[in-house]
N, C-alpha and C positions, 0 to 999 in steps of 0.2 A: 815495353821496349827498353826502358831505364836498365832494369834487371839482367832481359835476354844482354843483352850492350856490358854487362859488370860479369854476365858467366861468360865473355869470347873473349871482351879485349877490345871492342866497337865503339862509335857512337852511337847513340839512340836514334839520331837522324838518320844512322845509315841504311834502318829501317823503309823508310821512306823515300827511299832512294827511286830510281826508274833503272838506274844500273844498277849492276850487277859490284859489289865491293867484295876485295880479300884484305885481310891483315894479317898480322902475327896472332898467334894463338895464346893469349893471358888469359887466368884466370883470377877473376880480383877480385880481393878482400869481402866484398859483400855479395860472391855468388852465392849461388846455390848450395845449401850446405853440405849436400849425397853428391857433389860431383866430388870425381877422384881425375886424378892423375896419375898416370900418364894419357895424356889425351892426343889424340895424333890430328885431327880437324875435326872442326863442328862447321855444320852446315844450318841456316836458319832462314826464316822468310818468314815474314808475313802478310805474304800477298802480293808483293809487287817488285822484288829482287831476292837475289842472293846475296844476304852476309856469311861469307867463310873466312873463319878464322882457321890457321894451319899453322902447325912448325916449320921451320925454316927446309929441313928434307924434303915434303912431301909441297910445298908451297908453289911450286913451278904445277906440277902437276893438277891442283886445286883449281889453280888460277886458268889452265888452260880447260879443264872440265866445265868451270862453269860458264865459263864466253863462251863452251860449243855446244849448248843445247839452250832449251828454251826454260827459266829458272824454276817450271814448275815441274818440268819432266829429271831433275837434276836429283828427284825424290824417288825415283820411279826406276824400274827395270823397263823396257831392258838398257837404260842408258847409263843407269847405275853401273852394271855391268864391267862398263870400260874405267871407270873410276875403282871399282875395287880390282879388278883386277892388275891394275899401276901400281894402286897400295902394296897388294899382297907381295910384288916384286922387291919389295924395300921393308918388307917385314912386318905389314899391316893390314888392316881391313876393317870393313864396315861392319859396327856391332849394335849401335841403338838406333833405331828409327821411332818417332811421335807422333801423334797429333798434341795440342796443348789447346786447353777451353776457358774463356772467359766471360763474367756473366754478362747476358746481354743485356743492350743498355736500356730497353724497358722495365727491367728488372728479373727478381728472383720469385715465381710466383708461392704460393702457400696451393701445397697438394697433402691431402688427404692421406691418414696411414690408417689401419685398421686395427691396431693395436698401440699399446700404452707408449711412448715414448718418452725416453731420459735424457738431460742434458747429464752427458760425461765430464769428467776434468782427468788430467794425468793419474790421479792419484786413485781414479776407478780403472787402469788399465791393467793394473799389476798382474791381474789373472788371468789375462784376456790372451795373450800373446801366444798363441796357437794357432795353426793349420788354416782353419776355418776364416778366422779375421787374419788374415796376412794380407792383402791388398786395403784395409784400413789402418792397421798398424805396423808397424815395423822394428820388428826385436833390435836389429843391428844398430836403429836411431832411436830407441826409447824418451833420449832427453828433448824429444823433435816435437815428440806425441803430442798435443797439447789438450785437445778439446774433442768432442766424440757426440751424437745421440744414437742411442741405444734405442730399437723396439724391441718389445715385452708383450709374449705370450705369459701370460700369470708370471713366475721367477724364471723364465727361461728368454735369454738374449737371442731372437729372430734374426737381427739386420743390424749393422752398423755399421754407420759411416763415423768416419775419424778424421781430422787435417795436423800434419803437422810443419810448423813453423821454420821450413826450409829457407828463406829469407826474411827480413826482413821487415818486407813489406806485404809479401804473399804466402799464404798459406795452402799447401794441396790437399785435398779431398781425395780421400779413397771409400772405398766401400762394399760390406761383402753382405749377403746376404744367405741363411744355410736353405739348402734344397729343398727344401719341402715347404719354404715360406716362399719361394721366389712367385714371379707371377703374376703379383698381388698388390705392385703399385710401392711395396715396401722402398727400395732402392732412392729410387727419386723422390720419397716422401722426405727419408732422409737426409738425402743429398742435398734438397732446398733447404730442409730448417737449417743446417748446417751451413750452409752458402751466408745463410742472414744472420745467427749469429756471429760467424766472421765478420762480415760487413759491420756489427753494431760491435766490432771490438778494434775497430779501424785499421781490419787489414782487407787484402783484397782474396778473395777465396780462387782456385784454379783447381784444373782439373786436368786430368790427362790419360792417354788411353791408346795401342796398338788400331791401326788403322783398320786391322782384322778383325777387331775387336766389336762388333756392331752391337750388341748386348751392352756394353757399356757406354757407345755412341751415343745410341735412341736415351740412355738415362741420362749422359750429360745434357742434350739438348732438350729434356721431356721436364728437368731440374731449372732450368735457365740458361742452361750458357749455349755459348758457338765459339765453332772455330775460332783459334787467333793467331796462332802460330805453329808450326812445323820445324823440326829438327831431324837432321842424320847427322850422327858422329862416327868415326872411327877410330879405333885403338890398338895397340900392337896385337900380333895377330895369336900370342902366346896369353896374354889377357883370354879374347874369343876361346879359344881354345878350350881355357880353362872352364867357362862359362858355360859350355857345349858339355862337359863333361857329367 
């Protein structure tokens, strides 16, 4: 909540809240390091209100969206609906939607992989950066990458999961696995060792994933973690656009 609270502009308490809270939209010094700007509102919960942060244009309208529905459906079509389509009138709209995963608080369990598995460091990435592993690594953040295990069929790289050091204090977990190894338990084998070496490097490990995404749900939760938080942002609607492209 410290974190979510440092990418809006919030306090961490607001979290916590039983109301519904809006602010100005800040983005501060220890957010997230892949957020860009321009940002037009974030929208955030964890379970028990709405925090939105908005620019001063679009701030009337935020603030009346979220007092008119109930703050879990303010995620959701069709109510979304009336919210972007305010936006789009002022040259904006809704562009990322989340789920976000923390380990649960029993812990990270040890799962089985059926093959060799490597602890990575940055400096085994250099070749890796291709098609295949792009939801573990990410060309555009290279210097993010930090830490990886790798499974091994004899010299051939199966699965990997990657995290890299977007704040701080937490580290995200991605993970790809090539097609013809899926199936097989791989993902979530990696996914946990991965969680716990973060944990023994004293950061907190996270996870995140398209709500449509159910393939990668069943791995966060099969790995350790649950839900913790949800996010929808918006951005100008020439950003979208571009991104559609």
């Amino acid at each position: 909540m410290a974190q979510s609270a440092e990418d809006i502009g919030c306090q961490a308490g607001d979290f916590l809240r039983s109301e519904n809270v809006i602010v100005p939209f800040r983005l501060g010094q220890a957010a997230r390091r892949y957020l860009k700007e321009p940002i037009t509102c974030n929208l955030v919960s964890y379970g028990n209100n709405v925090v939105a942060a908005a620019t001063d244009e679009v701030a009337g309208i935020v603030e009346e969206y979220i007092g008119k529905y109930e703050f879990y459906h303010c995620f959701e079509t069709p109510n979304m609906h009336w919210l972007n389509d305010r936006l789009m009138a002022k040259g904006h709209r809704i562009c990322f939607m989340a789920e976000y995963y923390l380990p649960a608080t029993e812990g990270i369990p040890d799962l089985p992989c059926g093959y060799e598995t490597r602890l990575l460091t940055q400096a085994d990435f250099a070749e890796l950066y291709k098609p295949e592993w792009s939801n573990a690594l990410c060309d555009d953040r290279k210097q993010l990458d930090v830490l990886g295990i790798g499974a091994y069929d004899g010299g051939k790289l199966a699965g990997l999961a990657a995290c890299s050091s977007d704040c701080e204090e937490m580290w995200q977990i991605g993970v790809d696995v090539l097609p013809a190894y899926r199936r097989q338990g791989i993902a979530s084998a990696l996914t946990s060792r991965l969680a716990k070496e973060i944990l023994l490097r004293g950061k907190v490990p996270f996870y995140c994933s398209a709500w449509s995404n159910i393939r990668s749900v069943r791995n966060a939760i099969k790995s350790g973690f649950l839900p913790a938080w949800v996010e929808m942002t918006a951005k100008p609607t020439q950003i979208v656009d571009e991104m559609n492209r």
